[in-house]
Biotite code that builds the C-alpha atoms (Angstrom):
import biotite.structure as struc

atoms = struc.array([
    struc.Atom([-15.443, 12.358, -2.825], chain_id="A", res_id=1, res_name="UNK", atom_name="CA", element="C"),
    struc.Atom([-14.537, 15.739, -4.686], chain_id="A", res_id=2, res_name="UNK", atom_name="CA", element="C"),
    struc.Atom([-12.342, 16.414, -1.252], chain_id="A", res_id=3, res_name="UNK", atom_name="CA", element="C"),
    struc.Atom([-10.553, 13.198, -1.242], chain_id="A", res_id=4, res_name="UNK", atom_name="CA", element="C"),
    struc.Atom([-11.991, 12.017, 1.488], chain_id="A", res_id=5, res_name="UNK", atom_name="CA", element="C"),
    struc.Atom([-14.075, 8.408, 0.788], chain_id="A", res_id=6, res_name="UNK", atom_name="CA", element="C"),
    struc.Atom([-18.540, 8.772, 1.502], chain_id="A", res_id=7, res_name="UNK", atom_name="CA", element="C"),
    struc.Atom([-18.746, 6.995, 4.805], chain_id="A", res_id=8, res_name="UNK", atom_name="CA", element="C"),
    struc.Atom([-17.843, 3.498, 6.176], chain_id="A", res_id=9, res_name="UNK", atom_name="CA", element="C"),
    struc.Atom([-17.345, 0.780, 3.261], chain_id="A", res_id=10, res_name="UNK", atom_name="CA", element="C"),
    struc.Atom([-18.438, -2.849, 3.093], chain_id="A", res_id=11, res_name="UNK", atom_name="CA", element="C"),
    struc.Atom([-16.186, -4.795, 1.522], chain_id="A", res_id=12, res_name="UNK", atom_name="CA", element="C"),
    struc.Atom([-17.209, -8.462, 1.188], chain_id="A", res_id=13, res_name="UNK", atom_name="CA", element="C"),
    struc.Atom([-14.414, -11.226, 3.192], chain_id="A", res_id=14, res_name="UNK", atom_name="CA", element="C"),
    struc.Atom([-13.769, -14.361, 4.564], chain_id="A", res_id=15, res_name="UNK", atom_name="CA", element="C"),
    struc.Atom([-12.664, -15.142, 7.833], chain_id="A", res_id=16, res_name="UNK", atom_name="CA", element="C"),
    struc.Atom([-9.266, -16.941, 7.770], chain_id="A", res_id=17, res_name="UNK", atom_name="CA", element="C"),
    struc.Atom([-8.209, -16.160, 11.678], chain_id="A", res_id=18, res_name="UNK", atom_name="CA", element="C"),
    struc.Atom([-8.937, -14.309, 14.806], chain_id="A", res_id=19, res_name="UNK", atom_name="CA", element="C"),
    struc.Atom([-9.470, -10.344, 13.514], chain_id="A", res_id=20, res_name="UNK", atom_name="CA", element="C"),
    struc.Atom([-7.838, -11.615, 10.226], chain_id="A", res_id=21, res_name="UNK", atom_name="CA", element="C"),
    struc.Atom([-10.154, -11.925, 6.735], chain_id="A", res_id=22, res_name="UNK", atom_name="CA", element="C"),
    struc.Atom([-9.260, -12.378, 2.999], chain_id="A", res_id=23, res_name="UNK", atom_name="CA", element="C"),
    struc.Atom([-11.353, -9.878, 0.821], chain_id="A", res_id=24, res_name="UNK", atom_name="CA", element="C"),
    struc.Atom([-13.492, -11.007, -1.595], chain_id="A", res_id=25, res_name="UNK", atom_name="CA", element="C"),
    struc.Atom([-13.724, -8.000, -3.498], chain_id="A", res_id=26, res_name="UNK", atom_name="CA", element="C"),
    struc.Atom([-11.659, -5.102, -4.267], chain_id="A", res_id=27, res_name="UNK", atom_name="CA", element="C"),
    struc.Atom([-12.517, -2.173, -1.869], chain_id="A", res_id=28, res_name="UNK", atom_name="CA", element="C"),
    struc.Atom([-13.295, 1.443, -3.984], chain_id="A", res_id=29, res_name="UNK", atom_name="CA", element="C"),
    struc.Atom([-12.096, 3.309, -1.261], chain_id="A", res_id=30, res_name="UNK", atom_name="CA", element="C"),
    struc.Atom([-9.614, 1.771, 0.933], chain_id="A", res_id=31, res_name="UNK", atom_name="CA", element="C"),
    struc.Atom([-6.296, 2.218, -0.861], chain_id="A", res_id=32, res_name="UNK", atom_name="CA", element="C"),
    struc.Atom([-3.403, -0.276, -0.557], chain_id="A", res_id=33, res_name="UNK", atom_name="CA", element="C"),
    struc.Atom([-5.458, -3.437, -0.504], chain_id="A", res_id=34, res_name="UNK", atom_name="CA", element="C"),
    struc.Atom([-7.161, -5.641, -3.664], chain_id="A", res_id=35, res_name="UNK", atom_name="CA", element="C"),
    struc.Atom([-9.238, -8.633, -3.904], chain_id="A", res_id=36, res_name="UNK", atom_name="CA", element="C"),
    struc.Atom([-7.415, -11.911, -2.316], chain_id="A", res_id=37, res_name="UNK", atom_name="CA", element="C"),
    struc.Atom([-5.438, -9.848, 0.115], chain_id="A", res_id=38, res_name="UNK", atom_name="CA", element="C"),
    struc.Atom([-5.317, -10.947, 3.850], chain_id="A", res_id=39, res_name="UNK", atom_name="CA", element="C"),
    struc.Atom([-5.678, -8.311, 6.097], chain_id="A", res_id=40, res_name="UNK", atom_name="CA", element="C"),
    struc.Atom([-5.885, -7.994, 10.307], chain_id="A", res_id=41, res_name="UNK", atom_name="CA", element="C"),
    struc.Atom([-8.348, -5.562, 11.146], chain_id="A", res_id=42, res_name="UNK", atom_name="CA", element="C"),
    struc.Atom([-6.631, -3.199, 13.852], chain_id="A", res_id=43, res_name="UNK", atom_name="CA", element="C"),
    struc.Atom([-9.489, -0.379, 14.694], chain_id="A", res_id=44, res_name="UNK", atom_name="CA", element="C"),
    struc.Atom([-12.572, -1.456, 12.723], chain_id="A", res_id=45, res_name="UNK", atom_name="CA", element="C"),
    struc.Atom([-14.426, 1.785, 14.014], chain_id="A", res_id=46, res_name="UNK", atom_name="CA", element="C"),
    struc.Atom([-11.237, 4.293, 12.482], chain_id="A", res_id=47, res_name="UNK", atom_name="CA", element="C"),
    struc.Atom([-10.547, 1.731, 9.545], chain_id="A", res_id=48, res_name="UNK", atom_name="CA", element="C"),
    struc.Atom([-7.284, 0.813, 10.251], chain_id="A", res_id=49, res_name="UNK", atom_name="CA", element="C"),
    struc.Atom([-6.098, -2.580, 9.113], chain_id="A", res_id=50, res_name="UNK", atom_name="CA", element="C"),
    struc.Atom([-2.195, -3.833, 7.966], chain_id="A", res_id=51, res_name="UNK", atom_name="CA", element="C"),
    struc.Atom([-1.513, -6.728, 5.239], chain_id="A", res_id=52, res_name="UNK", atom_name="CA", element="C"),
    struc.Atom([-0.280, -10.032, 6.197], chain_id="A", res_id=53, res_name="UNK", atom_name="CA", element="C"),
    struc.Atom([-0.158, -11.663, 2.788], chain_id="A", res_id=54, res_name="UNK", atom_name="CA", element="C"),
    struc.Atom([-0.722, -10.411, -1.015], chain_id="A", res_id=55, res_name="UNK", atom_name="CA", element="C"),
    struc.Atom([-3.080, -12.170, -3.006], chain_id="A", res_id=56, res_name="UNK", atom_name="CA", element="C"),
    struc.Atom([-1.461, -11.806, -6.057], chain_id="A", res_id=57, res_name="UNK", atom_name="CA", element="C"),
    struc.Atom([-3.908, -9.158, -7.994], chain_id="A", res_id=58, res_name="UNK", atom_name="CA", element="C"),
    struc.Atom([-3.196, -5.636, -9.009], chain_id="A", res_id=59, res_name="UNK", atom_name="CA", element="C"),
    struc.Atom([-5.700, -3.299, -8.528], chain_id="A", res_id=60, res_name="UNK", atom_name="CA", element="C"),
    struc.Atom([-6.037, -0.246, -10.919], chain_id="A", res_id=61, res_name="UNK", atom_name="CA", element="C"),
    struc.Atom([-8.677, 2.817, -10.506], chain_id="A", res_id=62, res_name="UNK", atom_name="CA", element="C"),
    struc.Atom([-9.538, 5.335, -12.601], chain_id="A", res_id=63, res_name="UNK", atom_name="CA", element="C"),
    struc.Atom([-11.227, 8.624, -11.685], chain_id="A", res_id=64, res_name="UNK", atom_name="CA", element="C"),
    struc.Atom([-13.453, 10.344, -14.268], chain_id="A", res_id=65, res_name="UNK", atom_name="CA", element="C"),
    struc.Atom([-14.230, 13.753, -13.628], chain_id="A", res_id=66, res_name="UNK", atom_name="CA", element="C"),
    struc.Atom([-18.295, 15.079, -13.232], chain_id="A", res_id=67, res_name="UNK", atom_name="CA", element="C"),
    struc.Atom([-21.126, 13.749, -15.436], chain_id="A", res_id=68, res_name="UNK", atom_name="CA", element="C"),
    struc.Atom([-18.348, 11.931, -17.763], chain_id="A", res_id=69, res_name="UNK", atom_name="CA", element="C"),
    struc.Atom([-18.004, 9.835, -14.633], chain_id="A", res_id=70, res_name="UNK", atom_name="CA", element="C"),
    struc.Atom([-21.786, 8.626, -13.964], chain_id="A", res_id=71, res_name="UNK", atom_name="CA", element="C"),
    struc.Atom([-22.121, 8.293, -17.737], chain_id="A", res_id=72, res_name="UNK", atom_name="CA", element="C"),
    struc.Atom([-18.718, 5.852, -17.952], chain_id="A", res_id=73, res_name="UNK", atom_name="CA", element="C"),
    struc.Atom([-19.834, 2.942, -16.839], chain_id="A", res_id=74, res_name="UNK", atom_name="CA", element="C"),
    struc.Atom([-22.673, 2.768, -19.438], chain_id="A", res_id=75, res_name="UNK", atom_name="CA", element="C"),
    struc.Atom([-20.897, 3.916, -22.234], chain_id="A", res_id=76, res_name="UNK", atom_name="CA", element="C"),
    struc.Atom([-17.134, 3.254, -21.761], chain_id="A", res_id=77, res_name="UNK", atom_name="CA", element="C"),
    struc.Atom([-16.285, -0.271, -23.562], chain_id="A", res_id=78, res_name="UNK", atom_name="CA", element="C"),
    struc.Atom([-14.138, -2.194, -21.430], chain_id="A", res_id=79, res_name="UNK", atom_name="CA", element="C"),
    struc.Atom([-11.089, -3.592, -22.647], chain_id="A", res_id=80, res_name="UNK", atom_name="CA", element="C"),
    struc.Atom([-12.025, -6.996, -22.317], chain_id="A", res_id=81, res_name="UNK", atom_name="CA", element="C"),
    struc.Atom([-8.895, -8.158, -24.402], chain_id="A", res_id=82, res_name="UNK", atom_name="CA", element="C"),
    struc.Atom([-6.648, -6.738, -21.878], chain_id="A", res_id=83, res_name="UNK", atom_name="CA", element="C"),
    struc.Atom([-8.236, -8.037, -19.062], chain_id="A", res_id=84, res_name="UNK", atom_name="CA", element="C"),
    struc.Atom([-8.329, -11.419, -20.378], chain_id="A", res_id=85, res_name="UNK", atom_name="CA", element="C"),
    struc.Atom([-4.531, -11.274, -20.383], chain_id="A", res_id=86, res_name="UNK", atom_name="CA", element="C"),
    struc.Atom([-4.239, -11.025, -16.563], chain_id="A", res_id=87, res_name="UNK", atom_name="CA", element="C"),
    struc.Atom([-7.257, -13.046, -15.488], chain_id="A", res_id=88, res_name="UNK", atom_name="CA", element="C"),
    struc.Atom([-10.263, -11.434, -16.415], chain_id="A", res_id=89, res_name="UNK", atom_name="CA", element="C"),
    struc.Atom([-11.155, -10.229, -13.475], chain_id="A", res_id=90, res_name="UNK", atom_name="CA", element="C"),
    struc.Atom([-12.639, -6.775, -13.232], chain_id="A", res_id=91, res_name="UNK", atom_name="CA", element="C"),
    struc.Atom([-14.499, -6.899, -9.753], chain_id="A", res_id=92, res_name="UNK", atom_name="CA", element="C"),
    struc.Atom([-15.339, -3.756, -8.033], chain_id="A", res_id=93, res_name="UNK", atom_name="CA", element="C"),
    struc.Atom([-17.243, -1.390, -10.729], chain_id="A", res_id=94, res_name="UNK", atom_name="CA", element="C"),
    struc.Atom([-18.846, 1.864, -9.067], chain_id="A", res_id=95, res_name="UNK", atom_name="CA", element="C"),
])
């Protein structure tokens, strides 16, 4: 991703709620603009193109370490568990 652009196509794990329309499960790392317990309408699966029809009420925060720092983070980085016990305690999509 060191040109912006995401790997490839990305799974994100949903639940159907209507025709072409699903509530995601997860928090996609790629896709910007949606978080876990949005509903979205899928409008060219092939391209990736979807549009909201309802928030779900989460905020979703990335951060982007740069190089070996980054493969290393997510085994040495504590996580602010305090803070995320304030708004929930969820942290759901770690890459």
């Amino acid at each position: 991703m060191a040109d912006g652009n995401p790997p490839g196509p990305e799974m994100v794990p949903a639940e159907p709620v209507g025709e072409s329309s699903w509530r995601l499960l997860r928090s996609p790392l790629y896709a910007s603009g949606v978080v876990s317990g949005d509903v979205v309408r899928i409008l060219d699966d092939a391209m990736g193109v979807h549009e909201v029809i309802s928030r779900g009420g989460n905020v979703g925060v990335q951060f982007y370490l740069d190089g070996l720092t980054a493969g290393l983070a997510m085994f040495t980085l504590p996580l602010p568990k305090k803070g995320f016990e304030a708004l929930g305690d969820l942290l759901d999509a770690v890459a």
